[in-house]
C-alpha positions in Angstrom: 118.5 124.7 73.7 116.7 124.4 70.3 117.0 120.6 70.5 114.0 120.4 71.7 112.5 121.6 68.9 110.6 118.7 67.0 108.7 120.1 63.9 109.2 118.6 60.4 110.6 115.7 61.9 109.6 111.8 61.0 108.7 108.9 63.7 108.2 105.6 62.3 105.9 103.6 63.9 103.5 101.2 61.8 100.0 102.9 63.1 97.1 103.5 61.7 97.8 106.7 60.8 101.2 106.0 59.5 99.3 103.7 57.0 97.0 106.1 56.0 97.4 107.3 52.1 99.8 110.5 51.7 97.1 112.4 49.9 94.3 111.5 52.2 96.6 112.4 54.9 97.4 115.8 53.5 94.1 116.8 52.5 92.5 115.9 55.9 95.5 118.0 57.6 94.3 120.9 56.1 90.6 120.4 55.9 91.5 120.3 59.7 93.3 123.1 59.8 90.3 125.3 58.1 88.2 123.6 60.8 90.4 125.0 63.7 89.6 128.5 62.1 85.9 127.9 61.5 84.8 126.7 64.5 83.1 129.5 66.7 82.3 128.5 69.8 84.2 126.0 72.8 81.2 123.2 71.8 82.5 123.0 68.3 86.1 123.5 69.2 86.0 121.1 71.8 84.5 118.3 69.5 87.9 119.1 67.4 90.3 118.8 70.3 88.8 115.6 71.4 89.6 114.2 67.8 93.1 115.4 67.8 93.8 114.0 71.1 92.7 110.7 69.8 94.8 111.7 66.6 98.0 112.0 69.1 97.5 108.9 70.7 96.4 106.6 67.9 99.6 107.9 65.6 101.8 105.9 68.5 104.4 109.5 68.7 105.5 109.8 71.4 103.5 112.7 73.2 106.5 113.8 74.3 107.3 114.9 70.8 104.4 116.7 70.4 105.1 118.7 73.9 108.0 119.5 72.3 106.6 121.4 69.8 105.1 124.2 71.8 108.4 124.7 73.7 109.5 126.9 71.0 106.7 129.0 70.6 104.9 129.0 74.7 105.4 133.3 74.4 104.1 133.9 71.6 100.5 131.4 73.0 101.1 133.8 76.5 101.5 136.9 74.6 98.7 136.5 72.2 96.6 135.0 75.3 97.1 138.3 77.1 96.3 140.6 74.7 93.0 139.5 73.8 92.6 139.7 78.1 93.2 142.7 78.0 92.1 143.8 74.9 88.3 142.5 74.2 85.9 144.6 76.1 83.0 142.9 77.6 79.7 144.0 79.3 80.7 143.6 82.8 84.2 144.2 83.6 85.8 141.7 86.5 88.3 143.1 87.2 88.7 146.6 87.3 92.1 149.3 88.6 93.2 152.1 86.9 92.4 152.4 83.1 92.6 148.5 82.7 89.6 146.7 82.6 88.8 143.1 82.2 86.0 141.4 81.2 85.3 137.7 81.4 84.9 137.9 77.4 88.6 138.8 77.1 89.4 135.6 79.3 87.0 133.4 76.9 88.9 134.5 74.0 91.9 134.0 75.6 91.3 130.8 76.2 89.9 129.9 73.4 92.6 131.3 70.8 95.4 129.1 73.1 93.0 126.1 72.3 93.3 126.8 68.8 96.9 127.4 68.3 97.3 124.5 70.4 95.1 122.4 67.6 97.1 123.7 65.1 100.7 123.0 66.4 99.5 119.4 66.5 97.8 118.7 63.2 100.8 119.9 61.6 103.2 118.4 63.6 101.1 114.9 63.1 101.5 115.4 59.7 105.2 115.4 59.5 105.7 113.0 62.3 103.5 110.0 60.6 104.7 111.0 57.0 108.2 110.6 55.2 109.7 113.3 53.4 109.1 111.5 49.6 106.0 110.4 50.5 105.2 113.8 51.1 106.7 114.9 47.9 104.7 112.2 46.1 101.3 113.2 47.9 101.9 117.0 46.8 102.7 116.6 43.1 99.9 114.2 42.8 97.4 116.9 44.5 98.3 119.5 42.3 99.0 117.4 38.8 95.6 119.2 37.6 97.9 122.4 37.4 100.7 121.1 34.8 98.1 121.3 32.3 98.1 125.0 32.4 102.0 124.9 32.5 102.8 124.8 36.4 105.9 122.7 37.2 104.4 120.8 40.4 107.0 118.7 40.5 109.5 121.4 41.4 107.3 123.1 43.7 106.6 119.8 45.7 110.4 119.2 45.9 111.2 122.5 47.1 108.2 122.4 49.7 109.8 118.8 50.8 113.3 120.4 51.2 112.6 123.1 53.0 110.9 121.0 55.7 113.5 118.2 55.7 116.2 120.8 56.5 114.0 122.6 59.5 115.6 119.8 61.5 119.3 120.3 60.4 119.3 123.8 60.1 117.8 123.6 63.9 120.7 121.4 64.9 122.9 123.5 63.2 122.0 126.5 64.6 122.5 125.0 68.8 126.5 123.5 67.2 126.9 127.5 66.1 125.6 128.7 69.4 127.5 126.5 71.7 130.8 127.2 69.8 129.9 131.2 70.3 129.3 130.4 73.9 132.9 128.6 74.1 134.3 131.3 73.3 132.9 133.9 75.7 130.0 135.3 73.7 127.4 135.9 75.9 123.3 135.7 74.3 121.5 135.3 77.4 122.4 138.3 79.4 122.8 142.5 79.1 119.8 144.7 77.3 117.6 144.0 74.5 119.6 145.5 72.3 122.4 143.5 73.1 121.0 140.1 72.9 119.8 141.3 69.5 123.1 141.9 68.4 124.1 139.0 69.4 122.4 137.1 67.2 124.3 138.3 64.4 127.4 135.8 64.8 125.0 132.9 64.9 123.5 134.0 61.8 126.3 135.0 59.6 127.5 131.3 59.7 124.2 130.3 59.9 123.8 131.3 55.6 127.2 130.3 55.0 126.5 126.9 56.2 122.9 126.8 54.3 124.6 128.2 50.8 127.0 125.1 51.4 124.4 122.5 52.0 122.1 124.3 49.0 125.2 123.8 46.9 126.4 120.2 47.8 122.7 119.3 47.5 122.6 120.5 44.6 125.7 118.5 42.8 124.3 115.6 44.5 120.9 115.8 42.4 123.4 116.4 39.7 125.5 113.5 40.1 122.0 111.1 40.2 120.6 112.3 37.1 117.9 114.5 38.5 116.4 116.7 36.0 113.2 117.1 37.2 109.5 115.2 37.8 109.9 114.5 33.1 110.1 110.9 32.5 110.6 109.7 36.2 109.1 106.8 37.8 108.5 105.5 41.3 109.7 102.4 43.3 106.5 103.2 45.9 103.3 103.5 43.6 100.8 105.5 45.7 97.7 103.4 46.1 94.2 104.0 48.1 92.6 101.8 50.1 89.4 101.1 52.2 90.7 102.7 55.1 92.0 106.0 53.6 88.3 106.4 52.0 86.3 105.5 56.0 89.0 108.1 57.2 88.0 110.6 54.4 84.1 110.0 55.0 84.9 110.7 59.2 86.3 113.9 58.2 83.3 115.3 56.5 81.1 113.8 58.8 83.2 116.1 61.2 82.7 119.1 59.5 79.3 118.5 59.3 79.2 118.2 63.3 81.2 121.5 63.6 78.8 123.3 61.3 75.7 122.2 63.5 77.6 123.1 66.3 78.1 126.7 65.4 74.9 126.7 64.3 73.1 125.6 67.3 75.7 127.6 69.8 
C-alpha cells in the first residue's frame, strides 16, 4: 500500500542534474517553488510546467517515480479541485440546479490550482531524487553558514532537516510491515464507519513511535560511537565545488523569472 510512496528518496543516475552543485540545486528548487506561487495566469504557469517536464526527463528518474508521488496525495488534488468548482463564483454560471452554481471561473481555478500542486510535488521530489542525503546536509549548512555568526548552530539544524527526510522512506516502510502484521491478525482498516477506520489507526501507530524512539536511540549511540559531536572542527572527504554549469543553470533560472514576471504582466 504505502510502497508506492517515493518522496525523499535517492536515484542515482549520472545526469545533468545529478551533477549539478547541491547549493545551486537547492536554491533553484525553491526559487521554483516561489515561482509556482507567483505565477498568475496559465501563460506564465504553463512556461513553468514546460520547464519541469524537461526537468523530469533530463534528471534520467524514472517517471514512474515521480507518478508515484501523487498516489499518496490524488484526494487531497480532487478535493481541493472541487472546492474551488464549487466555490468561486463567476459572472455567468454554467451550470446551474438547486442552490449550486457553477461558473467556468471556478473550473479555471480548479484547474489551475491541480497544475500547481502538480509543479510542486515534482520540484521537490526532483530534488531529493537527483540529490544524496550528505550532500544535502553539506548544501544546507553551507547556505546558511552567514547565520553562525550571530550564534545559530546550522550544522545541527541541517542534520536534523537531512534525518528527518532520510527516515520518510523507512518510517513509510515501516509503517506497511506494521500494517500487514495487523491485517494477519484479523484487524480490519479498510472496512466499517469512519469512526472505525479511525480507530483503527491507533494500533499502527502505537508501534509506529515505539519503533521511531528505537531507531532515534540506536541512531543516536551510533553518532556516539563515531565521534560525532557536532559540525566544530569537522572536515569533508567531498569538498563542494562550483562549476561552469551550475552558474549557466543559475543564470536560466533568473532568466525564467524574468519570463514569468512579463507574463503576468502582459496576461
Amino acid at each position: 500500500m504505502l510502497n508506492n510512496i517515493s518522496f525523499g528518496q535517492y536515484y542515482p543516475s549520472n545526469s545533468i542534474i545529478h551533477r549539478l552543485d547541491a547549493r545551486f540545486k537547492l536554491i533553484i528548487t525553491l526559487g521554483l517553488i516561489v515561482i509556482a506561487f507567483v505565477a498568475t495566469n496559465f501563460v506564465s504557469i504553463g512556461i513553468v510546467a514546460v520547464l519541469v517536464l524537461v526537468m523530469m526527463f533530463v534528471s534520467q528518474v524514472p517517471i514512474k517515480m515521480y507518478l508515484k508521488t501523487f498516489k499518496s496525495i490524488w484526494f487531497f488534488i480532487v478535493l481541493t479541485a472541487v472546492l474551488n468548482i464549487f466555490f468561486i463564483q463567476g459572472k455567468t454560471p454554467l451550470v446551474s440546479f438547486w442552490n449550486i452554481k457553477i461558473y467556468s471561473e471556478g473550473i479555471e481555478k480548479a484547474v489551475f490550482i491541480a497544475i500547481r500542486i502538480f509543479l510542486l510535488l515534482i520540484i521537490s521530489s526532483a530534488l531529493t531524487f537527483t540529490t544524496t542525503p550528505t550532500s544535502l546536509t553539506d548544501a544546507i549548512e553551507s547556505l546558511l553558514k552567514p547565520l553562525s555568526k550571530i550564534g545559530v548552530n546550522t550544522h545541527t539544524f541541517a542534520m536534523m532537516m537531512t534525518i528527518a527526510l532520510r527516515f520518510i522512506p523507512t518510517l513509510i516502510e515501516e509503517t506497511d510491515k506494521i500494517m500487514n502484521a495487523q491485517k494477519a491478525r484479523g484487524a480490519s482498516m479498510d472496512e466499517g464507519s469512519l469512526i472505525k477506520k479511525v480507530k483503527s489507526v491507533i494500533p499502527i501507530l502505537i508501534p509506529l513511535l515505539a519503533s521511531s524512539i528505537r531507531r532515534a536511540y540506536e541512531l543516536a549511540d551510533a553518532m556516539e560511537c563515531r565521534c560525532y559531536h557536532g559540525g566544530e572542527g569537522r572536515t569533508r572527504l567531498n569538498v563542494m565545488k562550483s562549476s561552469v554549469k551550475d552558474y549557466i543553470a543559475l543564470v536560466l533560472f533568473f532568466v525564467l523569472i524574468a519570463v514569468v514576471v512579463v507574463c503576468n504582466i502582459m496576461f
